[in-house]
VEXLO-106374 format. One line per 10 residues: number of its first residue (from 1); for each residue x negated, y, z of N, C-alpha, C. Coordinates in nm, 2 decimals. Layout:
BEGIN
NUM) X:Y:Z:X:Y:Z:X:Y:Z  ...
END
This chain:
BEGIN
1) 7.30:-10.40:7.69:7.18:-10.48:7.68:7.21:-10.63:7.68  7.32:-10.67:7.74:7.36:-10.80:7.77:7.40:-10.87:7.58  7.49:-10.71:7.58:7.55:-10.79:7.46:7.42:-10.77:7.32  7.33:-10.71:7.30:7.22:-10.71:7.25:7.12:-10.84:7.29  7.14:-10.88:7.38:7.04:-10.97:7.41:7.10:-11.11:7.35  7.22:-11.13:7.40:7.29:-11.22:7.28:7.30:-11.24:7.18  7.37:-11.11:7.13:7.32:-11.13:6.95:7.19:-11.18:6.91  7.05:-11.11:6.96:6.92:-11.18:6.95:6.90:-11.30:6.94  6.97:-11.41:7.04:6.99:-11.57:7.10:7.07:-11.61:6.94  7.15:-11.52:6.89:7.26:-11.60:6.82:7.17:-11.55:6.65
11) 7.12:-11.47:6.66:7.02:-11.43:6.52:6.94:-11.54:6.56  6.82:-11.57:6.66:6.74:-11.64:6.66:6.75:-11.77:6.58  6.87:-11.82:6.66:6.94:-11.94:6.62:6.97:-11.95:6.44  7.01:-11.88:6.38:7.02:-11.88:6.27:6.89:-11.89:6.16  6.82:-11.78:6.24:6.68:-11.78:6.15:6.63:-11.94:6.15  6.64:-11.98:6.23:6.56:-12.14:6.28:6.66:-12.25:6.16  6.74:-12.21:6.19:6.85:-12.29:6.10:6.81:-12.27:5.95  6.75:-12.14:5.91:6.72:-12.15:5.80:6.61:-12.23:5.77  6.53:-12.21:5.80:6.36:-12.25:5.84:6.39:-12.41:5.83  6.46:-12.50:5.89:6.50:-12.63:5.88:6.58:-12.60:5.75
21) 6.61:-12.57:5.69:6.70:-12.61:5.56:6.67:-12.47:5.43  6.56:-12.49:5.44:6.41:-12.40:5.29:6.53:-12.38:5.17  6.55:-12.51:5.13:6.63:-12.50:5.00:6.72:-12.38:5.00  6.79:-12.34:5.11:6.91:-12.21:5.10:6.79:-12.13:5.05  6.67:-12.06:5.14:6.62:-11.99:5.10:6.59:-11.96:4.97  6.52:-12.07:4.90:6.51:-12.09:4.78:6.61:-12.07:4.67  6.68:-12.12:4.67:6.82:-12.08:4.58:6.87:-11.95:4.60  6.84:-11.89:4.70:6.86:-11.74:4.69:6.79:-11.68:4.68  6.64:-11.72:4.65:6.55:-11.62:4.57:6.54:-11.64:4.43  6.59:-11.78:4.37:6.62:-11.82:4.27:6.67:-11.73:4.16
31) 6.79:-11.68:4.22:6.92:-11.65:4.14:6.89:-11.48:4.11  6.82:-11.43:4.22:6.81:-11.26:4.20:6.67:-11.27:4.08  6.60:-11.35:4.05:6.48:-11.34:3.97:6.55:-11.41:3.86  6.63:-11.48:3.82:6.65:-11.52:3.73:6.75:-11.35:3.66  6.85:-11.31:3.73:6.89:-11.20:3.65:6.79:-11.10:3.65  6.62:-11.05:3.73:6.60:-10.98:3.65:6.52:-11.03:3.54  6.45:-11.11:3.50:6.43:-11.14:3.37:6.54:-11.17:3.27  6.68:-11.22:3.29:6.76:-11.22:3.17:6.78:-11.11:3.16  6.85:-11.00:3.25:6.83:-10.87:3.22:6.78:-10.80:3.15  6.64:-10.78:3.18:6.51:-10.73:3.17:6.47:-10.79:2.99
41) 6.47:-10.92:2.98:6.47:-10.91:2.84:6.58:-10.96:2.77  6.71:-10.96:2.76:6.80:-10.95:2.71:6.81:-10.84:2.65  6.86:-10.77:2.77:6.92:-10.64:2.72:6.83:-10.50:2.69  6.69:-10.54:2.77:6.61:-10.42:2.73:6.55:-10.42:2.59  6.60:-10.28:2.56:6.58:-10.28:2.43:6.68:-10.28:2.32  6.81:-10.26:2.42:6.94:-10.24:2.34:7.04:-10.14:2.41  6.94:-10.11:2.53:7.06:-9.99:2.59:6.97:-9.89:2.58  7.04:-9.76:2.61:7.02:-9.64:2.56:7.01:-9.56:2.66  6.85:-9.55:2.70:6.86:-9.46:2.88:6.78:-9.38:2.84  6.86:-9.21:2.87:6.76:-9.12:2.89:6.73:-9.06:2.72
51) 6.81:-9.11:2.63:6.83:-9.06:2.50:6.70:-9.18:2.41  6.67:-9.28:2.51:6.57:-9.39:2.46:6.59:-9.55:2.45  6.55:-9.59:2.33:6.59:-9.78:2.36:6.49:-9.84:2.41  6.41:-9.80:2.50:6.28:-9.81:2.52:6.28:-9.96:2.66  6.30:-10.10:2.60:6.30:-10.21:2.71:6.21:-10.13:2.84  6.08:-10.12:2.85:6.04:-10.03:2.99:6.11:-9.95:3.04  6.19:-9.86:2.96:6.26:-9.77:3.04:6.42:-9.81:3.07  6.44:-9.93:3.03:6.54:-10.00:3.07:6.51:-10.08:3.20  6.39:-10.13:3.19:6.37:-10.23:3.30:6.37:-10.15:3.42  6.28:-10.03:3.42:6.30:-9.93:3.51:6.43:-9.89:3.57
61) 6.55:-9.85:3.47:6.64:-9.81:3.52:6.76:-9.91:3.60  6.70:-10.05:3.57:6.78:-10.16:3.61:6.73:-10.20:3.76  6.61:-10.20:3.78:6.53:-10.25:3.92:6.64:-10.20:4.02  6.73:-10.08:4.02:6.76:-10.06:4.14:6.89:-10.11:4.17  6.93:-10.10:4.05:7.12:-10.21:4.05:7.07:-10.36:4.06  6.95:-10.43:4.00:6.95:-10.57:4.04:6.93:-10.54:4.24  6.82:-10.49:4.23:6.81:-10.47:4.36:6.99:-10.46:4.49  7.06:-10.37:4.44:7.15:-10.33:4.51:7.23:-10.48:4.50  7.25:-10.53:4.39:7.30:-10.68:4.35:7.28:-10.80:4.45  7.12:-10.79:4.45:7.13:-10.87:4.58:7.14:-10.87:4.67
71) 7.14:-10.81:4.77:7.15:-10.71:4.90:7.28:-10.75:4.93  7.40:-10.75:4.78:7.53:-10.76:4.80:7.56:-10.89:4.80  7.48:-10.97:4.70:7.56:-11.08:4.67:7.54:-11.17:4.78  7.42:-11.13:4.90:7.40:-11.24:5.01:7.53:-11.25:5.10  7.62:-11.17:5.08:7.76:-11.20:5.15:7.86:-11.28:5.11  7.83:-11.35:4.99:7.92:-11.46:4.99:7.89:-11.57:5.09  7.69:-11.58:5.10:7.61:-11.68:5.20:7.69:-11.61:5.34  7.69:-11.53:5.37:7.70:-11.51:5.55:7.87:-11.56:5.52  7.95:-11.51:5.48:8.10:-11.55:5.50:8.13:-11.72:5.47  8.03:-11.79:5.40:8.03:-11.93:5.39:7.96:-11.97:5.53
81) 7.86:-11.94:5.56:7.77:-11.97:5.68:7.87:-11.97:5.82  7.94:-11.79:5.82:8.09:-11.84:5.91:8.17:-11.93:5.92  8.24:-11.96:5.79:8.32:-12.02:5.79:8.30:-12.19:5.82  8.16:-12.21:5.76:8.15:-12.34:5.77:8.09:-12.35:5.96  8.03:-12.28:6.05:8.09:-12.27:6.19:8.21:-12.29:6.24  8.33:-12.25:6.19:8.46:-12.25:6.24:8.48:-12.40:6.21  8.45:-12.42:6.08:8.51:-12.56:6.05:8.49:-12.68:6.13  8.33:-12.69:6.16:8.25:-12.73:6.24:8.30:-12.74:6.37  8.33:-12.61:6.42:8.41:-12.63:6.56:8.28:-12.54:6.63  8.18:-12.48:6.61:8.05:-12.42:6.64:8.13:-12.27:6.69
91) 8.21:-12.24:6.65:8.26:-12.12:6.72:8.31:-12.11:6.81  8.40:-12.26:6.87:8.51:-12.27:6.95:8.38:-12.27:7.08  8.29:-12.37:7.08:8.18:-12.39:7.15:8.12:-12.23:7.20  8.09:-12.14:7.13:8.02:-12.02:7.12:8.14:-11.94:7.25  8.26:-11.96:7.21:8.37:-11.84:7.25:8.41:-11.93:7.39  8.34:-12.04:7.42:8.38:-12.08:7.57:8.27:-12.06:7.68  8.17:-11.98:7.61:8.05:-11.94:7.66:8.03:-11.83:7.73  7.94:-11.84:7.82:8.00:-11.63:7.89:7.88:-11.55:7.80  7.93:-11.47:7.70:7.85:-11.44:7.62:7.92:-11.30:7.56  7.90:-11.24:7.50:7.95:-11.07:7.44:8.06:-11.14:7.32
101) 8.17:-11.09:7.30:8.24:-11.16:7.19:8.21:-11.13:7.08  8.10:-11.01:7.01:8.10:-10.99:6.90:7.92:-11.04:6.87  7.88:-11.09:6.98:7.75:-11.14:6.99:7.72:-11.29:6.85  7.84:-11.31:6.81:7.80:-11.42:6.77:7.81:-11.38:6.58  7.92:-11.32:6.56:7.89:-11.19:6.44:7.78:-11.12:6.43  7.75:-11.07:6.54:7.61:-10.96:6.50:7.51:-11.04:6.54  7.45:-11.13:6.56:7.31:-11.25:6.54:7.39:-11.28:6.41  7.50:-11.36:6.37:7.48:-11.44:6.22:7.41:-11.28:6.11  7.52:-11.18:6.11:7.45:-11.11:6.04:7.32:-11.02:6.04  7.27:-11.04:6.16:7.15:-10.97:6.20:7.01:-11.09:6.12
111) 7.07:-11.19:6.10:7.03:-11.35:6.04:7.02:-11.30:5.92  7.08:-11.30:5.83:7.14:-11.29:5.70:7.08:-11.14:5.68  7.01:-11.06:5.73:6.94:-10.90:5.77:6.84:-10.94:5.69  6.76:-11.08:5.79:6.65:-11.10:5.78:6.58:-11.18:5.68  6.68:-11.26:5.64:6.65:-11.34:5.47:6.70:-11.28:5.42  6.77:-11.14:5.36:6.78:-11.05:5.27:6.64:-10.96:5.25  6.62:-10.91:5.35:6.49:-10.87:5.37:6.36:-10.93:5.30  6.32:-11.08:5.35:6.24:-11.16:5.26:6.27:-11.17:5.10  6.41:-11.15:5.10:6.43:-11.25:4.93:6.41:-11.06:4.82  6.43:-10.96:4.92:6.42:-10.84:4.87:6.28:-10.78:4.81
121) 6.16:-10.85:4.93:5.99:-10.81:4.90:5.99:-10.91:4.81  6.05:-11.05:4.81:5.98:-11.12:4.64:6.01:-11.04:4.58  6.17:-11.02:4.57:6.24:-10.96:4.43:6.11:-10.80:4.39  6.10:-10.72:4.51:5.98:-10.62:4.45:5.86:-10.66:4.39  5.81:-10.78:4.42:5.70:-10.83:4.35:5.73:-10.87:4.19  5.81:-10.92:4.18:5.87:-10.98:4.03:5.91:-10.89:3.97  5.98:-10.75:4.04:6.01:-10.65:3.93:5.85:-10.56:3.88  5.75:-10.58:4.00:5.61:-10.53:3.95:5.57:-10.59:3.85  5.58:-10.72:3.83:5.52:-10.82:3.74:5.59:-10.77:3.61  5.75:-10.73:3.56:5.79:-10.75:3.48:5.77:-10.58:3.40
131) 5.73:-10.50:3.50:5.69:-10.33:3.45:5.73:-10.23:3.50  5.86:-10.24:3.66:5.93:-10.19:3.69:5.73:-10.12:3.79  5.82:-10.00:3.82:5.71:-9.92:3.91:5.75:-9.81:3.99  5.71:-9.77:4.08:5.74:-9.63:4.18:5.66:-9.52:4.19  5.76:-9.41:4.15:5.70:-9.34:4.06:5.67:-9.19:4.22  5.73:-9.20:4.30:5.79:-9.12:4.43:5.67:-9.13:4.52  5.61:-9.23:4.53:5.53:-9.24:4.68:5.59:-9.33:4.78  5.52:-9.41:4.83:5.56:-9.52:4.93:5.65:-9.50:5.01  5.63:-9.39:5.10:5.75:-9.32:5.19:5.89:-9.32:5.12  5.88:-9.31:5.03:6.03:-9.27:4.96:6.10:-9.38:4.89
141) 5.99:-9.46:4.87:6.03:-9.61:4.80:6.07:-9.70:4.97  5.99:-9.66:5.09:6.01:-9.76:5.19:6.19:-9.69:5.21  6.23:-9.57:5.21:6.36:-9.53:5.26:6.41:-9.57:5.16  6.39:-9.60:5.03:6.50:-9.64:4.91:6.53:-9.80:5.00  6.40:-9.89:4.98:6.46:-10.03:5.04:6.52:-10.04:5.19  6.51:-9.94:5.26:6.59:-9.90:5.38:6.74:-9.89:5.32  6.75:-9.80:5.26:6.92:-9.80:5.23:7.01:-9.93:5.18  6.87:-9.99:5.10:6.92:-10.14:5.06:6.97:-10.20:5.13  6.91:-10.27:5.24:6.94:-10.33:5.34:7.04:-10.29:5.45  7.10:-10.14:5.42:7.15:-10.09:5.53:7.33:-10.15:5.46
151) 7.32:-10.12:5.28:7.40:-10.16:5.23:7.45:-10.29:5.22  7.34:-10.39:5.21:7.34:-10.56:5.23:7.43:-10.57:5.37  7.38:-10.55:5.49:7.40:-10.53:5.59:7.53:-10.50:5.65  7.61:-10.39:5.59:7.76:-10.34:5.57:7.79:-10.46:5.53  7.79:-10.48:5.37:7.85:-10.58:5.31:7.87:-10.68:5.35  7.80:-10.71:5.47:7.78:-10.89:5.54:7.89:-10.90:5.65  7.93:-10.78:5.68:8.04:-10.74:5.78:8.14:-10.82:5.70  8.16:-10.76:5.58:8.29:-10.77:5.53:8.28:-10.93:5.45  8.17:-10.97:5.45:8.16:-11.14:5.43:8.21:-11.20:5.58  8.16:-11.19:5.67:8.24:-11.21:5.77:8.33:-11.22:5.84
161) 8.43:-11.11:5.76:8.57:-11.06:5.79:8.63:-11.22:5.67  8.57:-11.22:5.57:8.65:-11.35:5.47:8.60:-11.47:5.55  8.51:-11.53:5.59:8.47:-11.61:5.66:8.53:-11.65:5.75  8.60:-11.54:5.87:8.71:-11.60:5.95:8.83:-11.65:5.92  8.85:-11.59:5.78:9.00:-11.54:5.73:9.05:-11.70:5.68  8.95:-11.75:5.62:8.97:-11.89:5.50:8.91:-12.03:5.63  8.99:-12.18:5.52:8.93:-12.23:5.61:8.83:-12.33:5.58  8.79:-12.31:5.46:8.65:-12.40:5.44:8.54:-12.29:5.34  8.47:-12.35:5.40:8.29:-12.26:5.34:8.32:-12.27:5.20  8.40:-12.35:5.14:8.40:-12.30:4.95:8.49:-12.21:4.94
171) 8.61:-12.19:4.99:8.68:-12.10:5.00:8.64:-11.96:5.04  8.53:-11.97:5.14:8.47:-11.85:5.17:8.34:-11.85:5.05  8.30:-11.88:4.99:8.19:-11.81:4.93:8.32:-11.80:4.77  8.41:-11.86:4.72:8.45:-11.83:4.63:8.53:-11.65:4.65  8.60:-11.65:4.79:8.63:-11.51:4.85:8.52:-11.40:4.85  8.43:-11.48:4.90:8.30:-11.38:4.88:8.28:-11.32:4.74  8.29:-11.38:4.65:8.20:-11.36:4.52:8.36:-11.30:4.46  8.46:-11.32:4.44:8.56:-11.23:4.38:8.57:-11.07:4.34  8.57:-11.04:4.48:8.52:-10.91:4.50:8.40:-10.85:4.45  8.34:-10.91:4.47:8.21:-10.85:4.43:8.14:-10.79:4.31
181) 8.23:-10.91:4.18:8.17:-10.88:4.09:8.26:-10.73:3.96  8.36:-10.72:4.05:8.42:-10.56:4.01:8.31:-10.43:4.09  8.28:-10.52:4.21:8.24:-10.40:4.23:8.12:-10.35:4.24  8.02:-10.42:4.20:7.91:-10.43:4.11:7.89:-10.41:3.97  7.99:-10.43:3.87:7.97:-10.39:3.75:8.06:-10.29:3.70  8.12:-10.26:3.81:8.19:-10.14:3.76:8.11:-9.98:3.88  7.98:-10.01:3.82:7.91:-9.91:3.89:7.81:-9.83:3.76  7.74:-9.81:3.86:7.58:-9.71:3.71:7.45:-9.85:3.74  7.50:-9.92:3.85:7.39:-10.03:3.81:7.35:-10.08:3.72  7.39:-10.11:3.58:7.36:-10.21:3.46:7.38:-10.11:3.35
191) 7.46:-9.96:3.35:7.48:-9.89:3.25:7.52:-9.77:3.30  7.45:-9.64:3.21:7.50:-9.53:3.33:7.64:-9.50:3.29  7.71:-9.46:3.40:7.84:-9.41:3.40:7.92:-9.29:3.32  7.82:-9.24:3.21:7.88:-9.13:3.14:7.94:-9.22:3.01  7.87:-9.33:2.99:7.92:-9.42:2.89:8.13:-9.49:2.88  8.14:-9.49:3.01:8.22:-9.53:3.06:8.39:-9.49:2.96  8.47:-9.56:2.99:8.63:-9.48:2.96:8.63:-9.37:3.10  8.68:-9.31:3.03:8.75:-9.18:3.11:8.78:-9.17:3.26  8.93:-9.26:3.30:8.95:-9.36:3.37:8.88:-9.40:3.48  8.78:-9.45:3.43:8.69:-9.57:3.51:8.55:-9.49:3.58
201) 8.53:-9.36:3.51:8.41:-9.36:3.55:8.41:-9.26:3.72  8.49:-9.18:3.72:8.55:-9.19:3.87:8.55:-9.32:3.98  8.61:-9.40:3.93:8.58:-9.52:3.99:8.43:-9.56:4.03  8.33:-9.54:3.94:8.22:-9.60:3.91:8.12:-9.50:4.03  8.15:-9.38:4.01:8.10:-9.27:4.06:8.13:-9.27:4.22  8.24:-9.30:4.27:8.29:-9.26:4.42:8.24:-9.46:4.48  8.23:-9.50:4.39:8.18:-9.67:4.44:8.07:-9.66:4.51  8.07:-9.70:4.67:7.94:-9.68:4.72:7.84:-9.72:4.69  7.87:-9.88:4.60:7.71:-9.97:4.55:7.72:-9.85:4.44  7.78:-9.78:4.35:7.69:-9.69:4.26:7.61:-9.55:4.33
211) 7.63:-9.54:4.50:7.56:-9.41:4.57:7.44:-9.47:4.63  7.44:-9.59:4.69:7.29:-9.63:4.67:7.23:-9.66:4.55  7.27:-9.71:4.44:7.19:-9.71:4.34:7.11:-9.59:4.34  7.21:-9.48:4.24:7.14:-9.36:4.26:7.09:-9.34:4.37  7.03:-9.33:4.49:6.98:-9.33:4.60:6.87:-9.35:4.55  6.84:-9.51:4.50:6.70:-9.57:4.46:6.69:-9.53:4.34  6.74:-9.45:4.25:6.65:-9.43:4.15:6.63:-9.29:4.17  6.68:-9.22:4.27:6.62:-9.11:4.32:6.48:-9.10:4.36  6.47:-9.19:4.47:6.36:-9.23:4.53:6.22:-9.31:4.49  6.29:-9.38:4.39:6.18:-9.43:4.30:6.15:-9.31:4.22
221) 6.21:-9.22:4.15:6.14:-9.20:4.06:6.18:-9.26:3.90  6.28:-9.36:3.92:6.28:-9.42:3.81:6.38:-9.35:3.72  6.40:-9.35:3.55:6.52:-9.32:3.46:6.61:-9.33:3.48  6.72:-9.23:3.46:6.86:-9.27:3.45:6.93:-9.23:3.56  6.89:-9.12:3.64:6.97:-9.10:3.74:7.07:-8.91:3.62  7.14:-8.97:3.60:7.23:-8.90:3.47:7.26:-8.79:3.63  7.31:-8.64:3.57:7.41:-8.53:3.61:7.53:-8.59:3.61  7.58:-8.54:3.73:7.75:-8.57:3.78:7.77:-8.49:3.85  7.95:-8.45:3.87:8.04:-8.38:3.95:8.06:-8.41:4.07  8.05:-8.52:4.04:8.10:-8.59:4.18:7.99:-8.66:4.31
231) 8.09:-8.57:4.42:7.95:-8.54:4.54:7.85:-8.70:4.55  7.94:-8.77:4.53:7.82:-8.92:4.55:7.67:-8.89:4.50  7.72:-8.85:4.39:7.63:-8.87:4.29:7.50:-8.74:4.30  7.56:-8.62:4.35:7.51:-8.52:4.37:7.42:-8.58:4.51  7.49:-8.62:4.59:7.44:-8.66:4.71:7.43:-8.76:4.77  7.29:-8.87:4.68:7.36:-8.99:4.69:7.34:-9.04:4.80  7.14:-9.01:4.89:7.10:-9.10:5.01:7.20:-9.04:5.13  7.27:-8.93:5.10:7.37:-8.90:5.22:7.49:-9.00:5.19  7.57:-9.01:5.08:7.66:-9.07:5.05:7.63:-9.21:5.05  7.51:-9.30:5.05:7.45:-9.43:5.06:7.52:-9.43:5.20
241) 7.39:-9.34:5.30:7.46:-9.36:5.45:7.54:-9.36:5.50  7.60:-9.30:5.45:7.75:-9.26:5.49:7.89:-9.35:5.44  7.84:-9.46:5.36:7.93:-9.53:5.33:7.92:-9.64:5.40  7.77:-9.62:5.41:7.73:-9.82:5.48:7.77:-9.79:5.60  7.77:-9.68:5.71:7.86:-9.65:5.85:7.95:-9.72:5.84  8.02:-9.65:5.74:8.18:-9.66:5.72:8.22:-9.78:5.74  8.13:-9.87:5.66:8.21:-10.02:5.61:8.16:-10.08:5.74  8.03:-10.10:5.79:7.98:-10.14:5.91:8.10:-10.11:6.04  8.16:-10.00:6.05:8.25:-9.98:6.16:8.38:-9.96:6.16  8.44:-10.04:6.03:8.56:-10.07:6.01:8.52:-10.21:5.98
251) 8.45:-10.25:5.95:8.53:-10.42:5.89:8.39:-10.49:6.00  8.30:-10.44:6.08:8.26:-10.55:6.20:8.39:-10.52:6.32  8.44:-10.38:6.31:8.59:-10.37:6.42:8.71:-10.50:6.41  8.71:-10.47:6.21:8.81:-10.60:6.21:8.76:-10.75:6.21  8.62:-10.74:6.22:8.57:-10.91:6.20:8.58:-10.93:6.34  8.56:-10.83:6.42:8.55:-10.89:6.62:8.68:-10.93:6.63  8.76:-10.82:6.55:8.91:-10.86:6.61:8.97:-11.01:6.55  8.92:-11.00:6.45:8.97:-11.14:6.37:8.89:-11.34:6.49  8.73:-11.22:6.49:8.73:-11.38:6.53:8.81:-11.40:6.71  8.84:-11.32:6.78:8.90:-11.31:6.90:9.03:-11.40:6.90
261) 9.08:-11.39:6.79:9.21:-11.45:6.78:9.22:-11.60:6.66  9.05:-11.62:6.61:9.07:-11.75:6.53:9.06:-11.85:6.66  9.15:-11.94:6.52:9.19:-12.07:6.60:9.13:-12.19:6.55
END
């Protein structure tokens, strides 16, 4: 309870931090609406989902990889937001404190929970506006944006783990963003995976951002959740959960351990 009650103090603190400085907010709701309209009319209307070139039924099948997109891409922000703490000396302060040692990890990301969360209900507003729709029933759409978040969430672990690692905030959001974009577009997010080389689409298939996708286009209702061999894919909201565990209790294990011993 102690070390729960901390983290709260050290999320609080962050949320407030945001609240005084809007513009982050803003620029991160910016960026996820700007790709789904370039998306959305760029390319709809030149991919081929469901045996159709039908832009609606493209826009549909895209809502759930932009969706998964952003959820991810807020871990460049949390591993910058760390890092520029350490730099600051805001950590050294934190760890001389009688306080839980991973209290200060889990409020930043419990932080970064909660403006993912906000910038995720615009983004569902703007994919309504543009044609995207839920086809499942509320209950099934509220557990599709549940796994979202549960994914965002993982992911922020391992922005945190780069965060400690580097020693300035550009270095951490450029760490941040490296990674990410293999493993984001080498998924079914933007194109389904039968398209793929040979090779790769294993890759694409066992990739956990491609098991929440399918997850959400399960759950919505939406095109494009293609037949596969492979158990992800067969099983995705099990394989969603079961990945975001995974990464949540390996890489917040190695972020406690990491920040214990930064200097």
């Amino acid at each position: 309870m102690s070390s729960l009650s901390d983290s709260l103090v050290i999320a609080q603190r962050n949320v407030l931090r945001l609240t005084r400085i809007p513009e982050m907010v803003v620029f991160g709701l910016v960026q996820p609406i700007m790709f789904v309209v370039l998306f959305s009319f760029v390319f709809g209307g030149s991919m081929m989902i469901g045996g159709s070139t039908s832009a609606a039924g493209y826009r549909e099948f895209l809502m759930a990889g932009i969706f998964a997109q952003t959820v991810t891409f807020a871990t460049a922000g949390a591993g910058a937001g760390i890092a520029d703490d350490m730099h600051k000396g805001l950590i050294d302060r934190f760890r001389s404190l009688p306080m839980a040692r991973g209290a200060v990890l889990t409020g930043r990301t419990l932080a970064d929970l909660a403006q993912t969360t906000l910038t995720l209900a615009v983004l569902a507003v703007v994919a309504l506006l543009v044609g995207w729709r839920i086809h499942e029933g509320i209950p099934k759409a509220l557990l599709a944006f549940a796994l979202l978040l549960l994914l965002g969430y993982a992911f922020s672990w391992i922005g945190a783990l780069i965060g400690l690692s580097v020693r300035t905030p550009e270095a951490a959001t450029s760490g941040g963003l490296i990674w990410l974009f293999p493993v984001t577009f080498v998924s079914n997010a933007f194109v389904p995976t039968e398209n793929m080389a040979g090779w790769l689409q294993p890759i694409a298939e066992w990739n956990p951002f491609s098991a929440t996708v399918q997850a959400c286009r399960e759950l919505f209702g939406n095109p494009g959740v293609s037949p596969s061999d492979a158990w992800p894919m067969e099983h995705p909201v099990a394989a969603s959960v079961l990945w975001s565990v995974l990464i949540v209790a390996v890489f917040r294990t190695l972020a406690v351990r990491k920040y214990r011993r930064a200097e």
